[in-house]
C-alpha positions as CSV (number, residue, x, y, z in Angstrom):
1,X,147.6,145.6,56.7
2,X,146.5,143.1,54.5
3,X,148.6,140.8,52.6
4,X,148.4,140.2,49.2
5,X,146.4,136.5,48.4
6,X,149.6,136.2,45.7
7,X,152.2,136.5,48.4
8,X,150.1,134.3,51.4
9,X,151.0,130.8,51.6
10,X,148.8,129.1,49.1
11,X,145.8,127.0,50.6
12,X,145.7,123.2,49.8
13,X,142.1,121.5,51.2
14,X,143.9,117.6,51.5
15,X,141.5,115.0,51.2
16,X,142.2,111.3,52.9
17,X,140.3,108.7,54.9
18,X,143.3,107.3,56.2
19,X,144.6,109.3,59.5
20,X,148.1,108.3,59.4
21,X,148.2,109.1,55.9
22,X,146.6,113.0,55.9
23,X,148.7,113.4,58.8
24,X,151.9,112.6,57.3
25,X,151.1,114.4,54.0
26,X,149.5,117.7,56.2
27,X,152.7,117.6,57.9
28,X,154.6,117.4,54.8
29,X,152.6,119.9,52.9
30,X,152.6,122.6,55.9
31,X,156.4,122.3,56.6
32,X,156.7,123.1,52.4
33,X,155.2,126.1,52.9
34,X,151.1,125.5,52.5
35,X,148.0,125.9,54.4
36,X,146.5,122.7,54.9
37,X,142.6,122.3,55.5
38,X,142.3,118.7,55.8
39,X,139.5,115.9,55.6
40,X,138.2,112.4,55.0
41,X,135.8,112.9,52.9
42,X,134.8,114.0,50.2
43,X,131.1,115.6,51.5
44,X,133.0,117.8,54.1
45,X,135.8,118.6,51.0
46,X,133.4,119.7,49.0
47,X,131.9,122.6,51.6
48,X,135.0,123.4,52.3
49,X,136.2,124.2,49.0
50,X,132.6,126.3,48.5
51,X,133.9,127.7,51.9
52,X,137.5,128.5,51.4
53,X,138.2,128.5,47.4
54,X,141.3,127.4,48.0
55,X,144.4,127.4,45.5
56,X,144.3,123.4,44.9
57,X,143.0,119.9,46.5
58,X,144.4,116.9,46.7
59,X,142.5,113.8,47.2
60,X,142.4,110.6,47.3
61,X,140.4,108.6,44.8
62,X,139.3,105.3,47.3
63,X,137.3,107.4,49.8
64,X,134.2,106.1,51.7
65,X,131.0,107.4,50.1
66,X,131.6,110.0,47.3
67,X,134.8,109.5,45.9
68,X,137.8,111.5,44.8
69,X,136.1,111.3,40.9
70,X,132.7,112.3,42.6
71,X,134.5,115.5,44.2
72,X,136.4,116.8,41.2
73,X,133.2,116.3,38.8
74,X,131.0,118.4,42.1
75,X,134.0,120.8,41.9
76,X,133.4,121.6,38.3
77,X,129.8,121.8,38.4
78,X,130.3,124.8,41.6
79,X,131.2,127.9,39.9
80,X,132.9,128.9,42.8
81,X,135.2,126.1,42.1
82,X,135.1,125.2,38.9
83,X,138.9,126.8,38.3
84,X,140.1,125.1,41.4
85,X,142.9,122.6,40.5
86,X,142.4,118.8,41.5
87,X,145.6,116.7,42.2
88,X,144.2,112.9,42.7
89,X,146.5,110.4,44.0
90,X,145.8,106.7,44.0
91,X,147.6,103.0,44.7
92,X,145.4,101.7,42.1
93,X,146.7,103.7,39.0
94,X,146.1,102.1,35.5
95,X,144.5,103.8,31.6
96,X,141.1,103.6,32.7
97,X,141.4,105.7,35.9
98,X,143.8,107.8,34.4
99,X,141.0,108.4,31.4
100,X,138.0,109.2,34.5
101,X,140.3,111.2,36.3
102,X,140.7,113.6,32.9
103,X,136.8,113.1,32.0
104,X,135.7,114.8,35.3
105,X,138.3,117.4,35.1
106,X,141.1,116.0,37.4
107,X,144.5,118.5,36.7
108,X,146.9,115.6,37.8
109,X,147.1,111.9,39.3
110,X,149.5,110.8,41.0
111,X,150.7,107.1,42.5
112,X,150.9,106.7,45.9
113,X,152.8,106.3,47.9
114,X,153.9,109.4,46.5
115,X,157.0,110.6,47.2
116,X,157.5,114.1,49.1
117,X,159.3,115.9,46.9
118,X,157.1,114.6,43.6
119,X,154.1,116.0,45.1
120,X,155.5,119.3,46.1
121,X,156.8,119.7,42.7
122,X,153.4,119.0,41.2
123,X,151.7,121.6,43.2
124,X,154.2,124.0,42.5
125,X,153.7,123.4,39.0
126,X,150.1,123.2,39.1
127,X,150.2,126.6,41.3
128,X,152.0,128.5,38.8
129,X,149.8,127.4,35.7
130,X,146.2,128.1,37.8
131,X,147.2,131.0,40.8
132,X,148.1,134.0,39.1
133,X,145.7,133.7,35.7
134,X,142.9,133.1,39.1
135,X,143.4,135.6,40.3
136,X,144.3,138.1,37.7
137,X,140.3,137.5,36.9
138,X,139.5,138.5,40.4
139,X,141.6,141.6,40.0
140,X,139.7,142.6,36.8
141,X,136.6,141.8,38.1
142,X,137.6,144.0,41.1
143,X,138.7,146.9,39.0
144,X,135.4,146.9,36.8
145,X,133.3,146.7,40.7
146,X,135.2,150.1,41.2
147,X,134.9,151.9,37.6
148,X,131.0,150.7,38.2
149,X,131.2,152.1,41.2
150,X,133.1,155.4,40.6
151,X,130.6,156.0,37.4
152,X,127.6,155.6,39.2
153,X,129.4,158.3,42.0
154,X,129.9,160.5,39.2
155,X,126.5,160.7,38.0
156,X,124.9,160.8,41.2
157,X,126.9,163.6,42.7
């Protein structure tokens, strides 16, 4: 039987070139309840958010190559993941990246180090703004699929 998406544990792809870092935040973030895909960079992130669609990424802004900017902005421009929230964190906060990090879409930015329990809250509140509206579309979409479907039954008997 399958499980509702709503009542699975929600998926988080986590995004961060330092190892001891993702580790201690994937452990974090699994022991609070989440599926963790993780990665260290933003290339790989990026297919697996086309992959996955998951609920919400976190990502570090300083990675090698495409940042966590470049990411959010590819994101957007995916319609596959154009709804998916983006939680940046950063040790190098100030107005400017806080103004880029709204520009290309970001839904929060945090400071690192970030403390446990303010990131858990973060993506419980992002969660409950973004999951359920989600996927409420895909239930709509799904129920117009089937009255499509059932109509074109009907008149092809």
């Amino acid at each position: 039987m399958l499980v509702p998406h709503v009542l699975q544990e929600p998926v988080v792809v986590l995004v961060e070139d330092d190892v001891q870092t993702r580790d201690g935040y994937a452990e974090l973030l699994s022991r609070a309840g989440f599926r963790v895909i993780s990665s260290d960079n933003a290339e790989c992130a990026l297919a697996q958010c086309i992959e996955l669609v998951p609920d919400v990424v976190v990502t570090d802004i300083a990675l090698p190559g495409r940042d966590g900017f470049g990411l959010a902005a590819d994101l957007r421009c995916q319609v596959s993941t154009r709804g998916i929230p983006v939680v940046a964190m950063t040790a190098h906060w100030s107005p400017d990246v806080h103004q880029r990090a709204v520009e290309v879409g970001m839904t929060a930015i945090l400071s690192k180090p970030c403390q446990p329990e303010h990131l858990i809250a973060e993506l419980q509140r992002v969660l409950e703004q973004t999951r359920l509206p989600r996927l409420a579309r895909s239930a709509a979409v799904a129920i117009d699929y089937a009255r499509t479907r059932i109509a074109q039954a009907k008149s092809h008997p």
